[in-house]
Residue frames as qw, qx, qy, qz and C-alpha x, y, z in Angstrom:
[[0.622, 0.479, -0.413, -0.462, -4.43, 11.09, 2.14],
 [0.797, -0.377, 0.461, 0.099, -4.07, 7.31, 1.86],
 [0.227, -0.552, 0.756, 0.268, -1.63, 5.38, 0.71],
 [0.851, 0.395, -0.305, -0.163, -1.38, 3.14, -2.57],
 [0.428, -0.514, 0.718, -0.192, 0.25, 0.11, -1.19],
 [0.525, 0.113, 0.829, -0.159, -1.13, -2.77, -2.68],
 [0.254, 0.395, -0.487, -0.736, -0.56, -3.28, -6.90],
 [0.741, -0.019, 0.669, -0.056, -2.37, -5.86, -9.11],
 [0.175, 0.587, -0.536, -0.581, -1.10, -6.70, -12.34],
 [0.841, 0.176, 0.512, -0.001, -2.43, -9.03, -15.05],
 [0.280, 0.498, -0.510, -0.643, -1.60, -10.03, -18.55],
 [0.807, 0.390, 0.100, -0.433, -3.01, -11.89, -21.32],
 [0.150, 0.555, -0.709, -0.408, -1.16, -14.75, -23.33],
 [0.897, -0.062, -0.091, -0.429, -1.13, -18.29, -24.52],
 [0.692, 0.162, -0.624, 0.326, -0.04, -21.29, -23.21],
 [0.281, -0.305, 0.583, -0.699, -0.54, -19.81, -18.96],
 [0.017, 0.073, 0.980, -0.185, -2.18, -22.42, -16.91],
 [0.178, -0.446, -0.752, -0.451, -5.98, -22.49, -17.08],
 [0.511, -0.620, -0.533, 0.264, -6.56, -21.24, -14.18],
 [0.025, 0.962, -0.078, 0.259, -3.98, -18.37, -14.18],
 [0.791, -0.087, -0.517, 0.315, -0.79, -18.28, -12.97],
 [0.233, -0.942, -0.050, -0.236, 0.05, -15.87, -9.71],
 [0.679, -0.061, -0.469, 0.561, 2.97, -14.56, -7.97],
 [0.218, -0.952, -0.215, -0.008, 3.41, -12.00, -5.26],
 [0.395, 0.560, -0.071, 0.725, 5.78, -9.22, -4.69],
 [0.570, -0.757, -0.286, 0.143, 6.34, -8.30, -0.82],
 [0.678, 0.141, -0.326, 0.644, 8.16, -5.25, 0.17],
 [0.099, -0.526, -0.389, 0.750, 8.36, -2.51, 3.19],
 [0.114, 0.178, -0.184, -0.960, 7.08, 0.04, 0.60],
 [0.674, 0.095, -0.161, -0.715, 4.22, -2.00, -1.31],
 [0.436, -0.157, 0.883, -0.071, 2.78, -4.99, -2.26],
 [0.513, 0.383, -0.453, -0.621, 2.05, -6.53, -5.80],
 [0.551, -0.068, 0.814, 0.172, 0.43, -9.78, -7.21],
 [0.386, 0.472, -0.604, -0.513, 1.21, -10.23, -11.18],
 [0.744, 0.172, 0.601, -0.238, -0.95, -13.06, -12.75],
 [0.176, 0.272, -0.702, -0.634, -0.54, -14.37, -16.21],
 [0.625, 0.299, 0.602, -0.396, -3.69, -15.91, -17.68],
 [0.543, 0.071, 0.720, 0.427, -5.06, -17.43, -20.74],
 [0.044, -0.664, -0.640, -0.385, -8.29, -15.71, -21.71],
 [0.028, -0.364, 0.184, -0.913, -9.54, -12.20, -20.73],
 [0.754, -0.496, -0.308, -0.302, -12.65, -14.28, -18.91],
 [0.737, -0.280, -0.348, 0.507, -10.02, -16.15, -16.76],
 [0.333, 0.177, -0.246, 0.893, -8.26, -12.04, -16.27],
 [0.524, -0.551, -0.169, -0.628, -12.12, -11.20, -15.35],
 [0.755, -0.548, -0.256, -0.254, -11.98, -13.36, -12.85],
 [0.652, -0.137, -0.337, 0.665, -8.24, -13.16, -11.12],
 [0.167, 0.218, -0.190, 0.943, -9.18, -9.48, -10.97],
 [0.693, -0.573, 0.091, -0.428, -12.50, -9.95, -8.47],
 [0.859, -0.226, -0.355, 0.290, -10.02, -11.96, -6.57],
 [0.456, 0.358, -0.101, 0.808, -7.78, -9.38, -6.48],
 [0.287, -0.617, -0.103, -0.726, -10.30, -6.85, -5.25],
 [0.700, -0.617, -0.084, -0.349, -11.71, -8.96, -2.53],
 [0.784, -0.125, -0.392, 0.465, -8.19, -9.90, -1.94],
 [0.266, -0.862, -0.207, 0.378, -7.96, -6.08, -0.90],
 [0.559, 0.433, 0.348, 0.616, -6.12, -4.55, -4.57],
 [0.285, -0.499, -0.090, 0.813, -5.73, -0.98, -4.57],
 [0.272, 0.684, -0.280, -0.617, -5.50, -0.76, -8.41],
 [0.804, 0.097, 0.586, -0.031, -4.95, -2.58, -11.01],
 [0.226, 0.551, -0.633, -0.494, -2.75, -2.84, -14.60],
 [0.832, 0.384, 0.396, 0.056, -3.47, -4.77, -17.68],
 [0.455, -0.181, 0.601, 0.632, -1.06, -5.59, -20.35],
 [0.089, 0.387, -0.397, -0.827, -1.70, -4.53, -23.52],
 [0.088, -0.090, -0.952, -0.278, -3.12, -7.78, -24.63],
 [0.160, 0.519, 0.777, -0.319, -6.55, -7.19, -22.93],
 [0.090, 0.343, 0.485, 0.800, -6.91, -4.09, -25.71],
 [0.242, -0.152, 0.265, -0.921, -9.94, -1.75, -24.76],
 [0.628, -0.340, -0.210, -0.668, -12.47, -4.10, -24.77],
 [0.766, -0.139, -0.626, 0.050, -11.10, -6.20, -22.79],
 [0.115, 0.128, -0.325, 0.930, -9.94, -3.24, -20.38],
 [0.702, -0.245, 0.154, -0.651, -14.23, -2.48, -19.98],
 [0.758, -0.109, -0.628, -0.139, -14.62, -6.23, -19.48],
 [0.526, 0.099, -0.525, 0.662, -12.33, -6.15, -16.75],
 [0.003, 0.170, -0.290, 0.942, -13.97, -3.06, -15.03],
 [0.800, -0.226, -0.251, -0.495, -17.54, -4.31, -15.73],
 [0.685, -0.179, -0.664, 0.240, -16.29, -7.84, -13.65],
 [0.287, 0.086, -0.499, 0.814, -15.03, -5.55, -10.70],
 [0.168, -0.843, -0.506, 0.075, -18.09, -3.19, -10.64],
 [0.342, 0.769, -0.053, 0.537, -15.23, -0.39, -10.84],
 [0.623, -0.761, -0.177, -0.015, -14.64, -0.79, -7.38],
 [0.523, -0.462, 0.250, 0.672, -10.79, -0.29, -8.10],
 [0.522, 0.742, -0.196, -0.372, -9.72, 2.01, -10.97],
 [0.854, 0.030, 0.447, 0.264, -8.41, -0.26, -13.31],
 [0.042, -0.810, 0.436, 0.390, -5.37, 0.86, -15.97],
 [0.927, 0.167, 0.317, 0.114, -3.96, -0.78, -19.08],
 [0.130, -0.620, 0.359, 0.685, -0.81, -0.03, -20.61],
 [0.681, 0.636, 0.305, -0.197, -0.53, 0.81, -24.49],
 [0.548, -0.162, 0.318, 0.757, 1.66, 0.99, -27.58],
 [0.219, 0.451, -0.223, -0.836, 2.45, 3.75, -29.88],
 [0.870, 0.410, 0.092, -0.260, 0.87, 2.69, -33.15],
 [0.436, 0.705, -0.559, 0.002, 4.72, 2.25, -34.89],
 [0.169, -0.551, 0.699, -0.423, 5.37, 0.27, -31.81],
 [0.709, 0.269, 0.101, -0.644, 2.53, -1.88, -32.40],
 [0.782, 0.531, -0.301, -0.125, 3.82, -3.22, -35.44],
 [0.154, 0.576, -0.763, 0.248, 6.92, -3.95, -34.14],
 [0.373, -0.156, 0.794, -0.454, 5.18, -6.51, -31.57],
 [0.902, 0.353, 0.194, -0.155, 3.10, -8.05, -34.26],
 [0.356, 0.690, -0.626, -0.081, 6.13, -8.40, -36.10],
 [0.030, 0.521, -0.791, 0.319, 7.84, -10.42, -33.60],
 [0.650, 0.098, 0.587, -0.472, 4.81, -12.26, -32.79],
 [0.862, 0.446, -0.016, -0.242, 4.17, -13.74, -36.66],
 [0.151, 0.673, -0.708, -0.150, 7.62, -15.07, -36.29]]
């Protein structure tokens, strides 16, 4: 069976460099690089880097919602399975909340 080894994590916000920003994560067990971007176009395109950087998988923040979750998979061709995490609905609110401060 192989081995997941190699994570790639994005998220969605404003005010990240245009470009995206990346760091990596290096240890004996895996390896992970976590990008912050501006625009789900800009998360389209750090995740075909990813791939051809040799990704495994891939997580999206909430922010990329579901259509921005297919967007993401359409860019790739599905060639990794791509994942996005979610909130409850109650939970939701709470994070708009905190956001319209």
């Amino acid at each position: 069976m192989a081995k997941l080894n190699y994570y790639g994590f994005i998220f969605v916000g404003d005010g990240y460099d245009d470009e995206g920003e990346i760091w990596e994560m290096d240890s004996p067990m895996f390896k992970a690089r976590i990008a912050a971007v501006p625009t789900i176009e800009i998360g389209c395109e750090i995740a075909r880097d990813l791939v051809s950087e040799g990704v495994q998988m891939i997580e999206l923040c909430g922010g990329f919602e579901k259509a921005g979750l297919q967007k993401v998979i359409s860019s790739i061709n599905g060639k990794v399975p791509v994942g996005s995490v979610d909130f409850e609905e109650g939970e939701m609110v709470k994070l708009k909340d905190f956001l319209d401060r």
